[in-house]
N, C-alpha and C positions, 0 to 999 in steps of 0.2 A: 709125164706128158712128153709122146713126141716132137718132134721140131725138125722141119725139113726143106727142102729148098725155096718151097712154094710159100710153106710161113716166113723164110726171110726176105723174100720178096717183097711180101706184104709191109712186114718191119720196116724196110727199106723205105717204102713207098710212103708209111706212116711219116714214120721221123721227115721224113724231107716235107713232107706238106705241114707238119709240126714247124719244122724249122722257117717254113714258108709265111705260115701264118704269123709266127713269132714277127719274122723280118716287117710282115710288113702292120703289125699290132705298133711294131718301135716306130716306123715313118709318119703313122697317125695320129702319134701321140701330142697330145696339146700343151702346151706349156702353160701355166697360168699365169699371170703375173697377175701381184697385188697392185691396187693404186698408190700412187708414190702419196705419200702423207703430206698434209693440208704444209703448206710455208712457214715455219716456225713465225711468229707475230714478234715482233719488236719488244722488249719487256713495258717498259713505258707505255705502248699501243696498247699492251695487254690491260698494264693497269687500268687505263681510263676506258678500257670495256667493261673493266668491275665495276666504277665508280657509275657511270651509264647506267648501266643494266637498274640502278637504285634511283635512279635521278627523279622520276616521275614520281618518286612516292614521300621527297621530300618537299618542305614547305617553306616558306621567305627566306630569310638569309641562309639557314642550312644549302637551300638550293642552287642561293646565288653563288655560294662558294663552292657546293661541288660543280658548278658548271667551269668558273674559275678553274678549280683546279686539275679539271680535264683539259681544258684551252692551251693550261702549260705543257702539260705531258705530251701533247699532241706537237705545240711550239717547238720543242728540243726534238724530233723527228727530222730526217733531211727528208725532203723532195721525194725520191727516189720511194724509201722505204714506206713514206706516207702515202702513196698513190698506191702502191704493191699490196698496201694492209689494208686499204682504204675498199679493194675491189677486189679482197678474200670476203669481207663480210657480206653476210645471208642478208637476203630484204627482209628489212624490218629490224634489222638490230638498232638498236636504241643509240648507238655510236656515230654511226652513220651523219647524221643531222651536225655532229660537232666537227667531222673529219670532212664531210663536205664545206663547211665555213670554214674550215683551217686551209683548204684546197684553193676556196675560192679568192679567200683570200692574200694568196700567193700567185693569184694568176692563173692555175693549173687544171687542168678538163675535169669535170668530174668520172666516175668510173659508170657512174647510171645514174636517173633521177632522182629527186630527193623521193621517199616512203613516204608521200603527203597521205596514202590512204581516204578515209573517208574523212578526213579534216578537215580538209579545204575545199570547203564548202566557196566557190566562187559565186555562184548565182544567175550564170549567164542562160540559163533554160530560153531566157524567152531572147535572146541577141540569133541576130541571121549568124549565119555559120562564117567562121574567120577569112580570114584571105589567105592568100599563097603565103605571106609575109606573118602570119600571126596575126593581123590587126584585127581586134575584136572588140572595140569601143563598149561603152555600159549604152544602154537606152535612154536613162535620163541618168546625170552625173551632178548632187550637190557638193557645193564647193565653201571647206567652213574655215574662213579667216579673220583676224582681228584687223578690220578695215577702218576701224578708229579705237582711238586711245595709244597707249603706248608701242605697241606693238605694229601700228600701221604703217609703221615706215618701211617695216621689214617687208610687210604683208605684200606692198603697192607694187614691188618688184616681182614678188611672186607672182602674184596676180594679172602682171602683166604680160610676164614669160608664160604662163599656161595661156592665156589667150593669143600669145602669137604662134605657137602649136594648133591652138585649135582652129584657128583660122586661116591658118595654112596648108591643113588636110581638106585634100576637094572627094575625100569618099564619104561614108555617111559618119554624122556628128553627133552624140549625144545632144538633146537637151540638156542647157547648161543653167545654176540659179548660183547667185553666192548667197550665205549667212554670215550678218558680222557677228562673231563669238563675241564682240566686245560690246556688245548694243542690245543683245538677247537678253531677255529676264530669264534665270534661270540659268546661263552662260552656256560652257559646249555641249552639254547635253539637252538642255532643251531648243539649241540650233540644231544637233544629230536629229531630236526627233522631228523637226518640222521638217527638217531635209525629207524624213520617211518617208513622213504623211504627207508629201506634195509629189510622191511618186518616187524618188530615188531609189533607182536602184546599186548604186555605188557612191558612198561619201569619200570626196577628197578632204584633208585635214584633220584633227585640225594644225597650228602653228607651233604652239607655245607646251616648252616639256612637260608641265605640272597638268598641263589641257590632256595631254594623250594620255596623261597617266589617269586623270579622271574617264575618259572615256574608255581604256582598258580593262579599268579595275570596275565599274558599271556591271558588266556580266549580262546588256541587254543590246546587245548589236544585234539586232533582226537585220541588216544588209551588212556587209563587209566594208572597212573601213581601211584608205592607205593615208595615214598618217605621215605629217609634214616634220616629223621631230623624234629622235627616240626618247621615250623616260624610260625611266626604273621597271617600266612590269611592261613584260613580253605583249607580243601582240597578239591577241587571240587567235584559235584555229581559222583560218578563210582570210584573216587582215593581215595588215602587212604596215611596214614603218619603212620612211627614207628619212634622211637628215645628211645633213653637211658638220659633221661636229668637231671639235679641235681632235680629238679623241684618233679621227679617221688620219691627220692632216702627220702624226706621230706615227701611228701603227706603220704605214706607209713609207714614213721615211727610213724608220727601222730594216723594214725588207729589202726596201734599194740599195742600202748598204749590208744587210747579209749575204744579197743576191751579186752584189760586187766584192766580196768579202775581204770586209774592210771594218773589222768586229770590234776594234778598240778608236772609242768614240769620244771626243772632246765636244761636252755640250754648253751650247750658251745662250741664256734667254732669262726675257725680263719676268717682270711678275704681275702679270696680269692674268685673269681667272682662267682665259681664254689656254694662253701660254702653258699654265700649268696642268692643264688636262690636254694636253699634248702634248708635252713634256715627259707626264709619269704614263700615257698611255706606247712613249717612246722606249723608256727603259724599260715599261714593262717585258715588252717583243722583245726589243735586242736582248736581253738576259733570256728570258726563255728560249730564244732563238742562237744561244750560246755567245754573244756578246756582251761588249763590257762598256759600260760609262766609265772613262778614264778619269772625269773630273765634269765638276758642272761648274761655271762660273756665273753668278749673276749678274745683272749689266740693269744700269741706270738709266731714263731716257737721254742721257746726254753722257755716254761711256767716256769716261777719262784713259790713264794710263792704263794697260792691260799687260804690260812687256810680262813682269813678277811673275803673276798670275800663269801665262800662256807659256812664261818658261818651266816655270814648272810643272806644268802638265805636259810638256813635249818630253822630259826628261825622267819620267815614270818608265818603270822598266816596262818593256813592251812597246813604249812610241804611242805615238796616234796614227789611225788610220787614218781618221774622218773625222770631218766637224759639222754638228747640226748645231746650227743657228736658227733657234726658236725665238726669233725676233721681227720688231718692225722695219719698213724697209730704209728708214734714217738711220737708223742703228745698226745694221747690215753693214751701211753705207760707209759710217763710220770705222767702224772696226775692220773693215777690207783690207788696210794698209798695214795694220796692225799684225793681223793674222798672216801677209805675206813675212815680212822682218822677221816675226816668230821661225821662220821654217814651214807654215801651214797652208802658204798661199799654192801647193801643187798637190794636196790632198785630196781628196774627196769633200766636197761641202753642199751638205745641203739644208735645205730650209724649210718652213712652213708656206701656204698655200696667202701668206702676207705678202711675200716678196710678190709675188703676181701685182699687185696693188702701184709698185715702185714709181714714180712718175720719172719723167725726161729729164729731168735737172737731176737725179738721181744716179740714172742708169748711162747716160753720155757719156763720162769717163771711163765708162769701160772696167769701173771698178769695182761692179756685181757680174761681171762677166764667169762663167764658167759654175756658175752657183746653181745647182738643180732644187727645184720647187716643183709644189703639183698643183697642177693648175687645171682650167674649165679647158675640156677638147674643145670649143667653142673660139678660145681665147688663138687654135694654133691650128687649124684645120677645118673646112666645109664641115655644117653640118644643115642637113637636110630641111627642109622647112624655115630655116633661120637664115637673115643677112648675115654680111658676116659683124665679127663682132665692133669694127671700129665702123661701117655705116649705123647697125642700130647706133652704137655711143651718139653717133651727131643728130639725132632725129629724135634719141628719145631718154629724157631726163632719167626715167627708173633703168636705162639698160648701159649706164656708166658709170667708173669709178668704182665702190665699193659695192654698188647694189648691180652689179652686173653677174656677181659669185648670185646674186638670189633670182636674177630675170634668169639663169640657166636653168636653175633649180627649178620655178617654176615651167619650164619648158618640159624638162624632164619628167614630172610630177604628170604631165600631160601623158607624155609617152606613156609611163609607168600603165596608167589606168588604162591604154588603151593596148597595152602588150600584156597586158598581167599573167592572162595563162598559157600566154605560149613560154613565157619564166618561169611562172612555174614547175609546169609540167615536162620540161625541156631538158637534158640533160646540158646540153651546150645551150640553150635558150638566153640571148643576149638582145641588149639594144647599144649604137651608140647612140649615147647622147649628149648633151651641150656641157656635162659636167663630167663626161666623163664613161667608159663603157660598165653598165648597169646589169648584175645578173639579182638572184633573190635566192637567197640559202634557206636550208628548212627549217629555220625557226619564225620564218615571214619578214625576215631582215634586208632589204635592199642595199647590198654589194657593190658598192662603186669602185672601180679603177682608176684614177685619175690620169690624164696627161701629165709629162713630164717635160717640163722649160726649161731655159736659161737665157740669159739673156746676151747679148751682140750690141753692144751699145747701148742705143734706145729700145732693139727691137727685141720683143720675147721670140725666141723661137724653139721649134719642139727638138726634143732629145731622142732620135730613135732609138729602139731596142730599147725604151726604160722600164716598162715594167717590169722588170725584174728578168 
């Protein structure tokens, strides 16, 4: 084969439009990139997604303990890492529900709403459509309390705090009926069902923990129910539980001092029923929460010498951070002098939701001063609907003293039923209220935050920046 000037032209011409297309085959080429791989999970986070993933399909105590033992794994997580893992998970992981109550209970936003799904069955079909503010009252609201026998003393404050909620909202109002649990033949269930059959379509109550736990374990809630107490068995799908329990009064102090980190903890407190499930629901947290009980000292109602005792727990290797004193406010009062001598009197101390109780002969000298407790927002700040709290005291026997922690509650109790599903459904969804700022985690558990006092004298006053 010939080849001559006119083919190399061509060759010429080829290769270069060759090399042309090549140049510009390279400028168009696309690079792929992979997606960076999901956040590696926490190992601990990891576990208690295994432990979840099975939770539903366990039964009584197996249950209660794997719920238990997810609550710890999640406990020993920081902050940080529990938020980051908390809002890798897919809607609908079964984890979710425990890492949201682990969140809320630190104070901290959730990542999204709880996966209430078709569960929470609320019932508001036939309520006019809510307000700007969430408020979405029931249509008719029964209200089941033990308004005689034992139990009434407690109940009169309740009862009295829900109705000055209720009749301090000027928009529309449920119909309101009470049941006494303690006067019914037949006790809280056949009060749940008169409440029914007289139209209710939301039951507040009932009081008494053995009460809720009958009307949970029933299995025949036709209207939804927010119970005044928690027991032993969850709250069915659509209800819900509030309570004030010593339980809460510990968890709480525990995080104020992880949250001040101040881990190595000198405890002391008496021994009353109360005390002791605030006590162990104290240690529980802080050890999960990676702190330590350096020493528990028991205390008599009339504390003698303590020096012994509180030197040797100052002289544990490690020191003390902090001291929770799970005691009454005479006993507080007493050992104050004590605990400075020791070295303790510039620590950290706090207390249960007793001291709030403290009277003026008490608190004058100035020598519960600097002592945080958590107390009703009521006790230290406006709250909406409500005097404040030293005019109700003079006007009104049930909203002083010791039954003022229950006239909140019932305030609250009011809110509650009348915000329910803007809580629920809310990923920030809050109320304040007179005990305290109120969210509702996905297991139908009503989440309080309390205020944080100390006192000035005679006078309580609030602690900013405390929760945590």
């Amino acid at each position: 084969m010939s080849w001559n000037r006119k083919d190399a032209g061509w060759a010429r011409l080829l290769l270069a439009l060759l090399l042309a297309l090549s140049a510009a085959g390279c400028a168009t080429t696309q690079v792929v990139t992979r997606p960076s791989a999901a956040p590696r999970l926490a190992p601990a986070f990891a576990e208690a997604a295994a432990l979840a993933r099975n939770h539903a399909a366990l039964a009584g105590q197996a249950r209660v303990d794997n719920g238990i033992r997810i609550e710890r794994l999640l406990a020993g997580i920081d902050d940080a890492t529990l938020a980051r893992d908390a809002a890798a998970l897919p809607a609908g992981d079964p984890l979710y529900d425990f890492v949201g109550r682990a969140l809320l209970n630190r104070g901290l936003p959730l990542p999204r709403p709880f996966d209430r799904g078709g569960n929470w069955r609320f019932d508001a079909g036939n309520r006019p459509p809510a307000d700007s503010d969430g408020y979405r009252p029931p249509m008719q609201l029964g209200v089941l309390l033990p308004l005689s026998g034992s139990l009434s003393t407690a109940a009169g404050p309740v009862r009295d705090g829900l109705l000055a909620g209720y009749y301090a909202e000027q928009r529309r109002r449920p119909d309101i009926a009470f049941y006494d649990t303690a006067d019914t033949a037949g006790g809280t269930l056949a009060a749940y069902d008169k409440a029914v059959a007289a139209g209710a379509d939301y039951v507040l109550g009932p009081l008494g923990r053995d009460e809720v736990d009958t009307l949970f374990r029933s299995g025949r809630l036709t209207v939804p129910v927010l119970a005044l107490n928690r027991g032993n068995m969850p709250p069915p799908p659509g209800s819900a539980s509030f309570s004030l329990a010593p339980e809460d009064d510990g968890s709480a102090a525990a995080e104020y001092l992880i949250a001040r980190k101040a881990p190595r903890v000198l405890v002391l407190a008496d021994g009353d029923d109360g005390t002791r499930r605030a006590v162990a629901a104290f240690r529980e947290q802080l050890q999960a929460r990676g702190g330590t009980v350096v020493a528990e000292i028991g205390i008599t109602s009339e504390p003698g010498d303590l020096a012994p005792a509180l030197a040797t727990a100052v002289q544990k290797d490690g020191g003390v951070d902090a001291v929770f004193l799970a005691l009454k406010p005479a006993q507080a009062r007493a050992l104050a002098p004590q605990l400075v001598l020791a070295g303790l009197g510039g620590k950290l101390r706090v207390a249960t939701s007793q001291l709030a109780s403290a009277s003026s002969e008490l608190t004058k000298d100035h020598a519960l001063d600097g002592i945080a407790f958590p107390s009703e927002a009521w006790a230290v700040r406006n709250v909406t609907g409500l005097p404040s709290a030293a005019s109700a005291a003079s006007q009104l026997p049930n909203a002083r003293g010791g039954a003022a922690k229950l006239f909140a509650f019932g305030y609250d109790a009011w809110l509650l039923t009348a915000y329910l599903e803007r809580l629920a459904n809310d990923a920030n969804g809050k109320v304040e209220g007179a005990t305290g700022t109120l969210r509702i985690d996905g297991f139908g558990n009503v989440v309080r935050t309390p205020a944080w006092s100390t006192y000035s004298g005679a006078t309580a006053v609030p602690l900013g920046n405390a929760g945590g």
